[in-house]
C-alpha positions in Angstrom: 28.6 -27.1 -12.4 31.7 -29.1 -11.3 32.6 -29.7 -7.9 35.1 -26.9 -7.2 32.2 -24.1 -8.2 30.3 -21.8 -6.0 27.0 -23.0 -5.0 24.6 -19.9 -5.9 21.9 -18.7 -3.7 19.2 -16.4 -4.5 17.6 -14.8 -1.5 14.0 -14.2 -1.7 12.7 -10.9 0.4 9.6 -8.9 0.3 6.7 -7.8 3.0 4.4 -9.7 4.8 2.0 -12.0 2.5 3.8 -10.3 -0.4 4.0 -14.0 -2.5 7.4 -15.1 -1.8 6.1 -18.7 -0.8 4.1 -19.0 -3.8 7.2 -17.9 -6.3 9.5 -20.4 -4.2 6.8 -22.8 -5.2 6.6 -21.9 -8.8 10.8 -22.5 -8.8 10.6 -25.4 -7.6 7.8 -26.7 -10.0 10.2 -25.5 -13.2 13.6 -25.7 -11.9 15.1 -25.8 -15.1 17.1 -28.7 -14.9 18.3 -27.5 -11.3 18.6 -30.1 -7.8 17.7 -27.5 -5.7 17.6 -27.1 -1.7 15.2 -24.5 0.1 15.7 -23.1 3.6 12.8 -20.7 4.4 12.3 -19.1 7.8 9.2 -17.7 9.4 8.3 -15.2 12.0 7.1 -17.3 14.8 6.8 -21.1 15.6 3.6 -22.0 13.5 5.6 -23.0 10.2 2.9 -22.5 7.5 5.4 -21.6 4.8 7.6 -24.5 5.4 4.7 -26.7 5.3 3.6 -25.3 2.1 6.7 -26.5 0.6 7.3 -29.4 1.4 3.9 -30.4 0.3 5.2 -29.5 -2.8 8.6 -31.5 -2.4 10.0 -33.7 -5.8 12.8 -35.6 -7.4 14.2 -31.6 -8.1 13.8 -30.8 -4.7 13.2 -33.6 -2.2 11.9 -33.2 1.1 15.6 -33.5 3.3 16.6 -30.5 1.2 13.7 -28.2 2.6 14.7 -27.1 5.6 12.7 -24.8 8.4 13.9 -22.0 10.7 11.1 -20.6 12.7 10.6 -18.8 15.8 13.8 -16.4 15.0 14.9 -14.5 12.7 18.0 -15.5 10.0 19.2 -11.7 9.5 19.4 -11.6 13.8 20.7 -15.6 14.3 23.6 -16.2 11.4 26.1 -17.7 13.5 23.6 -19.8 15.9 20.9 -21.2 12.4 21.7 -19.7 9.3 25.5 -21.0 9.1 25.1 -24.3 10.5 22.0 -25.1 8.4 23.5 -23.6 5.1 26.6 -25.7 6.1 24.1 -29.0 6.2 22.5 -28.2 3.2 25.9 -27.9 1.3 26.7 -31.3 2.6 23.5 -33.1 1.6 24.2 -36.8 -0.2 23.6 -35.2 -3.5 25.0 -31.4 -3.3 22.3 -29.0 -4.7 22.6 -27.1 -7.8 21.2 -24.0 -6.3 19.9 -22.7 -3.3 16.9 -21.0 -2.6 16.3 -18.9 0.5 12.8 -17.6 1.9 13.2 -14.7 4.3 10.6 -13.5 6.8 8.9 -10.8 5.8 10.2 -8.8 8.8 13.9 -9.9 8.1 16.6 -7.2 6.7 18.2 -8.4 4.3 21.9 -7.2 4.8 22.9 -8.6 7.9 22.3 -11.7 5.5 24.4 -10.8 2.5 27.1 -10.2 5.4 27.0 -13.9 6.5 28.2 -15.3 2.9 31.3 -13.4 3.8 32.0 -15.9 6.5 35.5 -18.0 6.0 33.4 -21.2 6.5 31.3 -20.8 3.8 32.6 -17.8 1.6 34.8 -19.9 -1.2 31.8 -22.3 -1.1 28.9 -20.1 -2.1 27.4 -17.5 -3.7 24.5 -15.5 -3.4 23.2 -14.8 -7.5 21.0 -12.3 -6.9 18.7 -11.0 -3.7 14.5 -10.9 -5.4 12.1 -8.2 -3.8 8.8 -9.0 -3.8 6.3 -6.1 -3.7 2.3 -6.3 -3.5 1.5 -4.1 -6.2 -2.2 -3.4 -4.9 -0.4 -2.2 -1.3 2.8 -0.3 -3.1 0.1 1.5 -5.3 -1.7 2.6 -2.3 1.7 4.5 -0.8 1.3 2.4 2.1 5.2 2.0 2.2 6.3 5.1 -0.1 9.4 7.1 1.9 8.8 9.9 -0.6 5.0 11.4 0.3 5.2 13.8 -2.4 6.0 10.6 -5.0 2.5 9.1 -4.1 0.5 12.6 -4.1 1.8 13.1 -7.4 0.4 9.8 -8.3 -3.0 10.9 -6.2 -2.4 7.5 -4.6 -1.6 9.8 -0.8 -3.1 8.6 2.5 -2.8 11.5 4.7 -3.0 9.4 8.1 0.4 7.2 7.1 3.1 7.9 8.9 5.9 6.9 6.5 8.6 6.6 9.3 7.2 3.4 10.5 9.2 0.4 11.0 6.8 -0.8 8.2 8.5 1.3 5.7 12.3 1.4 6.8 11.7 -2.7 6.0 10.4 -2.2 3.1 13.2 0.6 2.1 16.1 -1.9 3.0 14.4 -4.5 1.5 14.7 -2.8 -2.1 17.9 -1.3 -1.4 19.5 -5.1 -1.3 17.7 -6.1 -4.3 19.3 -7.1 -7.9 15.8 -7.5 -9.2 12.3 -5.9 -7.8 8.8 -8.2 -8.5 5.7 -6.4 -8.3 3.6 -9.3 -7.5 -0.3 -10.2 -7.8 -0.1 -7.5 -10.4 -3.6 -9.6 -11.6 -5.9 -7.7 -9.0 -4.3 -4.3 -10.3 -5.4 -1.9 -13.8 -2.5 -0.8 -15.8 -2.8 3.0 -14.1 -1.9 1.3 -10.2 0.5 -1.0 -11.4 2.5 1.8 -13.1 1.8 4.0 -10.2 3.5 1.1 -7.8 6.6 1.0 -10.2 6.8 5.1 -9.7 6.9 4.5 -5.8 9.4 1.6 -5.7 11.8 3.9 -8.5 11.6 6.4 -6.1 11.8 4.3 -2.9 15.0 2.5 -4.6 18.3 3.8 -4.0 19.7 3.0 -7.0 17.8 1.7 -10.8 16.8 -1.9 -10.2 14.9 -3.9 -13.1 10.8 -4.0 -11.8 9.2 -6.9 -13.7 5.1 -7.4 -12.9 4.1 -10.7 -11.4 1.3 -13.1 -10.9 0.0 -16.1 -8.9 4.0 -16.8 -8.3 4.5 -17.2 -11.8 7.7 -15.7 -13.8 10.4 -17.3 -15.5 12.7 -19.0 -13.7 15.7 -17.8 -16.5 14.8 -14.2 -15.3 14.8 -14.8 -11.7 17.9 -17.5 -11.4 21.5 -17.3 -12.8 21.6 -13.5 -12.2 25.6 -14.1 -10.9 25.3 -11.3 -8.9 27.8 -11.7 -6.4 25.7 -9.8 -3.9 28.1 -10.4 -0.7 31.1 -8.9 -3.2 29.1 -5.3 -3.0 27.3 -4.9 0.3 28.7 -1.4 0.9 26.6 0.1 -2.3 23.1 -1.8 -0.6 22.2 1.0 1.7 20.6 0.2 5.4 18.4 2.1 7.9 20.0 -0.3 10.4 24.1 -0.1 9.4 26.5 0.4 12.1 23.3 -0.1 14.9 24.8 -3.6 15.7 21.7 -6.0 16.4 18.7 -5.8 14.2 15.4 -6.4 16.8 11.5 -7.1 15.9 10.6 -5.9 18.9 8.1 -3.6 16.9 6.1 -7.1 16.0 4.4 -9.5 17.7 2.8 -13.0 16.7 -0.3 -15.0 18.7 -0.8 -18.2 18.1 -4.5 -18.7 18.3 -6.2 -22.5 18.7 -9.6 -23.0 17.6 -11.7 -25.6 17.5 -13.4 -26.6 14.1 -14.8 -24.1 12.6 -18.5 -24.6 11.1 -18.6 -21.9 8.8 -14.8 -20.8 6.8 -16.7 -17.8 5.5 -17.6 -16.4 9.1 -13.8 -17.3 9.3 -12.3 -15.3 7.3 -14.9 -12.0 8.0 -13.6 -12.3 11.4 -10.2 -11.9 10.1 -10.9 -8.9 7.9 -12.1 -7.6 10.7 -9.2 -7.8 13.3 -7.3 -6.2 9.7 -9.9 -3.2 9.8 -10.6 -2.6 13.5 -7.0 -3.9 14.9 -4.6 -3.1 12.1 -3.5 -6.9 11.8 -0.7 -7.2 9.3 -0.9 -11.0 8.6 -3.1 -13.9 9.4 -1.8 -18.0 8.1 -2.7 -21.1 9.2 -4.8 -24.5 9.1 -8.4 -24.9 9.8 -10.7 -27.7 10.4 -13.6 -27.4 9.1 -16.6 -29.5 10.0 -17.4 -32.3 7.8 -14.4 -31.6 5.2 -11.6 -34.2 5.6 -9.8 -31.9 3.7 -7.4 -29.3 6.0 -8.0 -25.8 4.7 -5.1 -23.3 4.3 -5.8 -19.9 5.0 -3.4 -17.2 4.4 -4.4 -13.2 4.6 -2.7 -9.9 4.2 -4.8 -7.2 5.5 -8.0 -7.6 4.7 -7.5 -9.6 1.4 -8.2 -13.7 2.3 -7.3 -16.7 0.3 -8.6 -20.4 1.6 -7.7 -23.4 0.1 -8.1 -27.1 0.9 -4.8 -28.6 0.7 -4.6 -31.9 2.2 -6.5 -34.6 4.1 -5.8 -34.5 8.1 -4.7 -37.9 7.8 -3.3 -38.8 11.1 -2.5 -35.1 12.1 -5.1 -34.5 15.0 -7.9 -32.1 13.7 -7.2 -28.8 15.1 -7.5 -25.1 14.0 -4.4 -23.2 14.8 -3.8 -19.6 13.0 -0.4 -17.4 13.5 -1.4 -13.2 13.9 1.3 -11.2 13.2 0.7 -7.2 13.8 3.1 -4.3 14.7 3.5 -4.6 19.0 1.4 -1.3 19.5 -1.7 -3.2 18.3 -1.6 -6.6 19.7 -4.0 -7.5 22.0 -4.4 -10.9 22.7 -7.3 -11.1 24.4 -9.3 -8.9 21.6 -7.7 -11.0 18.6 -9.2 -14.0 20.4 -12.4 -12.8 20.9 -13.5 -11.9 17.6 -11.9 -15.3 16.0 -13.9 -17.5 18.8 -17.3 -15.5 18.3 -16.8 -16.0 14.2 -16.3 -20.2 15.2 -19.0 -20.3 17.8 -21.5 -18.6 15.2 
């Protein structure tokens, strides 16, 4: 790359909890030869995801070139965060090689792709391809299928979805910016689902996108970087629920924050927060917990009722406090109820 080149950029989109932190991670880890810079962004002020990565931070990718937007989203803020940080991590010391960008799994993805056609930054960069991440095990289910008779004919129907949710018009435009579609955790999956979510996203697509399987984050990197797509040079045949409405709003999601004190028993935990998933149709759960008599922090990320804990670093000086983010469609947010069940699992 020589000085007077485009910087590329490859978005990375997908759902709630589909795995796009733990590909980002995986990138970084086998950057093949790449300096690279990531700016990831999160819905809602606990940044978890931005944490995560800078944990993770090395000579390829040093901690100053991992940069956090939270509390707003990029696809609804370009001109006020996403140009100005770009912009910064363009003029970093030591110019990344490529740039790596985590969207929040409620962000559209074109409003995006329309930002690289600013003057200040259009000669500059490049976006090389836009990556959808999928949940295999949720796709298979039909629980974001636009085509109901797709998913009966793969006997994969639920009857009680109601496929014009904002849910699914996410997940629509989400696909329809795509160069290249990853069905992720494709390991808690047989062959018969994993074939039946590559049906649903075919059909879902607007037009034929490559749909590789995907697991723990790991694919590689030559598949997923140096696609030279060019995105913001054909936004007109990426299709949106959402073009010509002017602003793009989440006001169809809240988060909670939700402090705890330390928590005696993780497992008690994380049954709480399959329950909230069950009872209160919670979309996502992530956060830190302190756990009582571990000097260890514990991670805990969960989509739906699926939960993954992890001990990921010592507390150090960071006071010891349990803080988890709740993201769920507005309709079902209820504060008081979400805390209830969380305090009752730390008390017992």
């Amino acid at each position: 790359m020589t000085d007077l080149s485009k910087i590329p950029v490859t978005i990375v989109t997908g759902f709630l909890g589909a795995g796009k932190t733990t590909l980002i991670r995986h990138l970084m880890a086998n950057p093949q030869g790449r300096r690279l810079a990531v700016l990831v962004n999160e819905f809602g002020t606990l940044g978890v995801d931005g944490d995560i990565l800078k944990s993770c931070a090395d000579e390829n990718c040093p901690v100053e070139n991992i940069v956090e937007l939270a509390n707003g989203c990029i696809c609804c803020t370009v001109a006020d965060d996403f140009i100005p940080t770009i912009e910064k991590l363009m003029a970093l010391p030591q110019r990344p090689d490529h740039i790596l960008i985590e969207t929040s799994g409620l962000a559209l993805p074109k409003p995006l792709l329309k930002a690289f056609d600013w003057p200040s930054i259009r000669s500059r960069i490049t976006v090389d391809g836009v990556i959808a991440l999928a949940d295999a095990e949720a796709v298979a289910d039909g629980r974001f299928a636009v085509d109901p008779a797709a998913v009966e004919a793969q006997r994969l129907a639920d009857d009680s979805l109601d496929h014009d949710t904002p849910l699914a018009e996410v997940f629509e435009d989400q696909l329809a910016c795509a160069d290249l579609v990853l069905l992720s955790k494709a390991d808690l999956v047989d062959a018969a689902l994993l074939d039946a979510a590559r049906a649903i996203v075919t059909a879902v697509s607007s037009r034929a996108l490559p749909i590789l399987s995907m697991s723990e984050g790991v694919i590689d990197p030559r598949i997923v970087l140096g696609l030279n797509a060019a995105a913001e040079d054909d936004i007109d045949a990426r299709p949106s629920h959402h073009d010509g409405d002017g602003d793009h709003e989440h006001e169809d999601f809240d988060t909670v924050i939700i402090d705890l004190p330390e928590v005696r028993n993780p497992e008690a935990l994380a049954e709480a927060v399959r329950i909230l998933a069950r009872e209160q149709h919670i979309l996502r759960v992530k956060g830190y917990v302190a756990v009582t008599g571990k000097p260890m922090r514990m991670l805990l990320q969960a989509v739906g009722e699926r939960v993954r804990t992890q001990y990921d670093r010592p507390w150090g000086a960071a006071p010891r406090q349990t803080r988890l983010v709740v993201i769920a469609e507005h309709d079902h947010v209820d504060e008081a109820a979400i805390r209830a069940v969380l305090q009752l699992a730390v008390q017992g």
